[in-house]
VMD Tcl script that draws the C-alpha trace (Angstrom):
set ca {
  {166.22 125.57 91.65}
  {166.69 121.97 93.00}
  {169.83 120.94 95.34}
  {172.01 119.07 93.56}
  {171.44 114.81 94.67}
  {174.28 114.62 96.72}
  {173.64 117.86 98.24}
  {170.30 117.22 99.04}
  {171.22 113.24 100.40}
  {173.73 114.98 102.35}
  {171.22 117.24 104.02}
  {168.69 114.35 104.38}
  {170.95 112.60 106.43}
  {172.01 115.25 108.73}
  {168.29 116.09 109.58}
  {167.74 112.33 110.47}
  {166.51 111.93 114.16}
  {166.73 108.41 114.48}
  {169.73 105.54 113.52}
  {169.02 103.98 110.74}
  {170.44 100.28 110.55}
  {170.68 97.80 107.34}
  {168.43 95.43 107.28}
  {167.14 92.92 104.00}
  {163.42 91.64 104.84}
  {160.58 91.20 103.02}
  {158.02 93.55 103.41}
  {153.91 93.22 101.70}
  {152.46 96.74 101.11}
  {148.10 97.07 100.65}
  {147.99 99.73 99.10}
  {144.31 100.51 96.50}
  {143.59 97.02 97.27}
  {146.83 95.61 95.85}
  {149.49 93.87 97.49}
  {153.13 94.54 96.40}
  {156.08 92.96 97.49}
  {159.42 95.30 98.36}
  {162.93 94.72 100.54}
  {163.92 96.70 103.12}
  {167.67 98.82 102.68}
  {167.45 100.31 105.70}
  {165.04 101.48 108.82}
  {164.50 103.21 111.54}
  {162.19 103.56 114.16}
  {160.22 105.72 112.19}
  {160.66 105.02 108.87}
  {162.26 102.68 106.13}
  {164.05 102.31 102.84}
  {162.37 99.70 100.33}
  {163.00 98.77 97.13}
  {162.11 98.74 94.62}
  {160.76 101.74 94.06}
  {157.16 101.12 92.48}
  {154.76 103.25 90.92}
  {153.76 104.66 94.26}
  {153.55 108.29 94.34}
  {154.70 110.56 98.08}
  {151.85 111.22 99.89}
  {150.56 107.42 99.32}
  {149.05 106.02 102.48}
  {149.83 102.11 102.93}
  {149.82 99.20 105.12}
  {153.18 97.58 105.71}
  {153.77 93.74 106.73}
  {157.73 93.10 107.65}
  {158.20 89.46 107.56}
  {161.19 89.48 110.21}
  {164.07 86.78 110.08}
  {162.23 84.83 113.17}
  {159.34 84.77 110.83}
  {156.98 87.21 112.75}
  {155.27 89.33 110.80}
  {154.82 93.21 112.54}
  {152.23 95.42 110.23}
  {152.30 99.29 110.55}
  {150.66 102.22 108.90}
  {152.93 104.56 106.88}
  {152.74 106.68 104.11}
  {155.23 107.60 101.40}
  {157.69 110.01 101.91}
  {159.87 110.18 98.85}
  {160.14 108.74 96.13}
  {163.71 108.55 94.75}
  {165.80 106.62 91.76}
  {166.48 103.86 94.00}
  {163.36 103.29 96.29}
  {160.78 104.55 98.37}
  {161.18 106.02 101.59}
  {158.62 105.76 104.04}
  {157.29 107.42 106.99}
  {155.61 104.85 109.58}
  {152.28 106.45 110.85}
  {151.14 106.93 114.94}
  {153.08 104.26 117.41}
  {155.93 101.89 115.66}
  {154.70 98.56 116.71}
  {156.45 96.58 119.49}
  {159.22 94.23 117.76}
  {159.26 96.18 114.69}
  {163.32 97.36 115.76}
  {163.83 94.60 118.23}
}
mol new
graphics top color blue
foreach p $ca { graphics top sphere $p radius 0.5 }
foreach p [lrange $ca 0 end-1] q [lrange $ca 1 end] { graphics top cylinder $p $q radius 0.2 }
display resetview
């Protein structure tokens, strides 16, 4: 039997090793050969929220572009984690790239 949402967003939240912090860039996924455009909600060092939520299934691997404010774009590989009503979370894949947090 699933957890309840809030149940389950509670206990998401608790297992979360790094701080997330709210952030709104634009971010280009390759993904099959497509590129798709998504906004960040939130990140992390090793992961982020984007929305919206796409027909990407969990266990997707993709490429990830952030276009940062100072208009430096920082790629990394990640795959998705989750895919929930709101957006996709994803897990970034080996190293996070040097000014991806900074």
């Amino acid at each position: 039997m699933k957890a309840p949402p809030a149940v389950t967003d509670q206990h998401q939240r608790t297992r979360r090793m790094n701080r997330r912090a709210s952030v709104s860039w634009t971010v280009f996924a390759r993904v099959r050969g497509q590129r798709l455009r998504f906004h960040t909600v939130d990140m992390s060092a090793r992961g982020a929220k984007l929305r919206p939520r796409g027909d990407l299934q969990a266990g997707t691997s993709l490429t990830l572009q952030f276009v940062k404010p100072n208009g430096r774009p920082v790629r990394v590989s990640a795959m998705v984690w989750r895919v929930d009503a709101d957006g996709l979370g994803v897990f970034f894949l080996g190293t996070t790239p040097d000014g991806l947090m900074g």
